[in-house]
Every structure is written in structure tokens, then in C-alpha cells.
MARKOLVO-341709 format. One record per atom (N, C-alpha, C): residue in three letters; atom name; x, y, z. Coordinates in Angstrom, 3 decimals, always signed. Example, Ala and Ser with C-alpha at 12.3 -4.5 7.8 and 13.67 -1.06 7.14 Angstrom:
# residues 2
[torse "ala" "N" [+13.190 -5.690 +7.800]];
[torse "ala" "CA" [+12.300 -4.500 +7.800]];
[torse "ala" "C" [+13.200 -3.300 +7.800]];
[torse "ser" "N" [+12.850 -2.250 +7.080]];
[torse "ser" "CA" [+13.670 -1.060 +7.140]];
[torse "ser" "C" [+12.900 +0.030 +7.870]];
***
This chain:
# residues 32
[torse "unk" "N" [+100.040 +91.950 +62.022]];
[torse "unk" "CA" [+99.000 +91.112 +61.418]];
[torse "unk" "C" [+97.664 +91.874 +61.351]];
[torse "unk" "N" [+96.718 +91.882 +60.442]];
[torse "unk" "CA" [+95.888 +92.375 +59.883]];
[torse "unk" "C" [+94.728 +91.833 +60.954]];
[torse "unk" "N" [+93.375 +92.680 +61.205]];
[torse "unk" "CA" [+92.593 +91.907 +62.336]];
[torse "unk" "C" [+91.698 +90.996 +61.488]];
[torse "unk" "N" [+91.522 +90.300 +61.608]];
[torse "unk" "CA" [+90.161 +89.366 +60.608]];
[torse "unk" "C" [+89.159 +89.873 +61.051]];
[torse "unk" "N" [+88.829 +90.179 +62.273]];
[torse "unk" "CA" [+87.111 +90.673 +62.184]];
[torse "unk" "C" [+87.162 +91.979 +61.536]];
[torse "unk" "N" [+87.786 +92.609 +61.238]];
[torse "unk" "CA" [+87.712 +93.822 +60.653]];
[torse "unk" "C" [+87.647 +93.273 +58.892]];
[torse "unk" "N" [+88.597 +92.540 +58.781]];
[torse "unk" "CA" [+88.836 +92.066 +57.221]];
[torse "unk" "C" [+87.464 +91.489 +56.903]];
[torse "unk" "N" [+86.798 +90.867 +57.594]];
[torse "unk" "CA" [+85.161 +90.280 +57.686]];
[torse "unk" "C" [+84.053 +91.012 +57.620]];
[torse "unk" "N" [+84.271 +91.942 +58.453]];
[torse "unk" "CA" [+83.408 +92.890 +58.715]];
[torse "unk" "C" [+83.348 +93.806 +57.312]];
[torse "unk" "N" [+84.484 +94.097 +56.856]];
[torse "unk" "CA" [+84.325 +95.002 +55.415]];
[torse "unk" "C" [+84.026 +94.144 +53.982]];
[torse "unk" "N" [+84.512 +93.230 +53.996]];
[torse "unk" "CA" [+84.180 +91.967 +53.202]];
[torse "unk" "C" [+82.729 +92.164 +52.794]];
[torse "unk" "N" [+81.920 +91.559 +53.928]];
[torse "unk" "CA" [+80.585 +91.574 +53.947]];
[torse "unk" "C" [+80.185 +92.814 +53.633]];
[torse "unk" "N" [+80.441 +93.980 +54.021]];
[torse "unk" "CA" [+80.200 +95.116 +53.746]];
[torse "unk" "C" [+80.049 +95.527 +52.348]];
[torse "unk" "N" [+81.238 +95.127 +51.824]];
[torse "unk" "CA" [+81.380 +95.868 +50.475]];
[torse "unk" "C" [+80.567 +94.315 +49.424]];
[torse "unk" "N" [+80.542 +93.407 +49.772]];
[torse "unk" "CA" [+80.033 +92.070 +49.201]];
[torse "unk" "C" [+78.482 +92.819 +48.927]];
[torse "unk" "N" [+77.917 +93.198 +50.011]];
[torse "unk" "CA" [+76.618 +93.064 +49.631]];
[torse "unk" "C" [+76.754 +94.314 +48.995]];
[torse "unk" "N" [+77.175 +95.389 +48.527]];
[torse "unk" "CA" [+77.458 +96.861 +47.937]];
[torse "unk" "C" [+77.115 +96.391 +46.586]];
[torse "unk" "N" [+78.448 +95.141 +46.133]];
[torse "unk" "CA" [+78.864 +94.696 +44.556]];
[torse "unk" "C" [+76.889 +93.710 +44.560]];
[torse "unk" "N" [+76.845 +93.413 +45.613]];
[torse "unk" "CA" [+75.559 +92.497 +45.184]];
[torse "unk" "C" [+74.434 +92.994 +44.433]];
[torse "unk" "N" [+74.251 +94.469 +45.529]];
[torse "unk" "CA" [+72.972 +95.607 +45.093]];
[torse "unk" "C" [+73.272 +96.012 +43.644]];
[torse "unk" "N" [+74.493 +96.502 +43.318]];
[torse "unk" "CA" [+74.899 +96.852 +42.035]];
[torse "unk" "C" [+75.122 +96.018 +40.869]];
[torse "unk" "N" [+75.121 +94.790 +41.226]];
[torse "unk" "CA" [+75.365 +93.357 +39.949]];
[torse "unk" "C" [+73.687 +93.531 +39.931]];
[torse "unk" "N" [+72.619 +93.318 +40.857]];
[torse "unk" "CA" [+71.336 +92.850 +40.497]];
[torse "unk" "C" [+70.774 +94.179 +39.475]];
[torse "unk" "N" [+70.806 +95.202 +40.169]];
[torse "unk" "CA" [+70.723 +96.750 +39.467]];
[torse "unk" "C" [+71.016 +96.407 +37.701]];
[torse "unk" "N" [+72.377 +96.307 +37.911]];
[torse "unk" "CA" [+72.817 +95.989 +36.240]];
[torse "unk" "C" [+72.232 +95.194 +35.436]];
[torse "unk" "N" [+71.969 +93.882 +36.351]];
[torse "unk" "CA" [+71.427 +92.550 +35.848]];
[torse "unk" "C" [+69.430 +93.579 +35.150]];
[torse "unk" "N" [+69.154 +93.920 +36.092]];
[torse "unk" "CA" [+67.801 +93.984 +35.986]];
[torse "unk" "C" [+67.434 +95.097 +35.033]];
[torse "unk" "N" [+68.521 +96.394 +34.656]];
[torse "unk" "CA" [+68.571 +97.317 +33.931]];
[torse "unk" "C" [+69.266 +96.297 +32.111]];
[torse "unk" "N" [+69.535 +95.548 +32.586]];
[torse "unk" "CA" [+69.767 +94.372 +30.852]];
[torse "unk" "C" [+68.693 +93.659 +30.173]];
[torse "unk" "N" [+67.728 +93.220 +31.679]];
[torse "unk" "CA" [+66.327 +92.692 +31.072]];
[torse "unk" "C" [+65.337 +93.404 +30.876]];
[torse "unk" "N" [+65.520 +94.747 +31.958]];
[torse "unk" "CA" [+64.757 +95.928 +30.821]];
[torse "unk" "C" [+64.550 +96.513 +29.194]];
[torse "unk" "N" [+65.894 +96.305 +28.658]];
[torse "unk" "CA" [+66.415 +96.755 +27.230]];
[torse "unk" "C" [+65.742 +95.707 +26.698]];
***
């Protein structure tokens, strides 16, 4: 079985990664 705090721990990890990079994109669209 897979550990959940680990599955949690990277989750969050990579969650806020896609977050920095969606706002980035978002904010490089209302630039144009």
C-alpha cells in the first residue's frame, strides 16, 4: 500500500508548482 502522507505531501507539492504556472500563463494572456 502506497503511504498517504507521502501521496499528500507531493500532491501539495506539485499543486502549488501547476498553481505558480496557471497564474504565470493566466497573467502573460492579459498582458497580450
Amino acid at each position: 500500500m502506497m503511504n498517504i502522507f507521502l501521496v499528500t505531501k507531493t500532491l501539495k507539492k506539485y499543486s502549488v508548482t501547476i498553481l505558480k504556472i496557471f497564474f504565470f500563463i493566466f497573467h502573460f494572456l492579459f498582458q497580450q
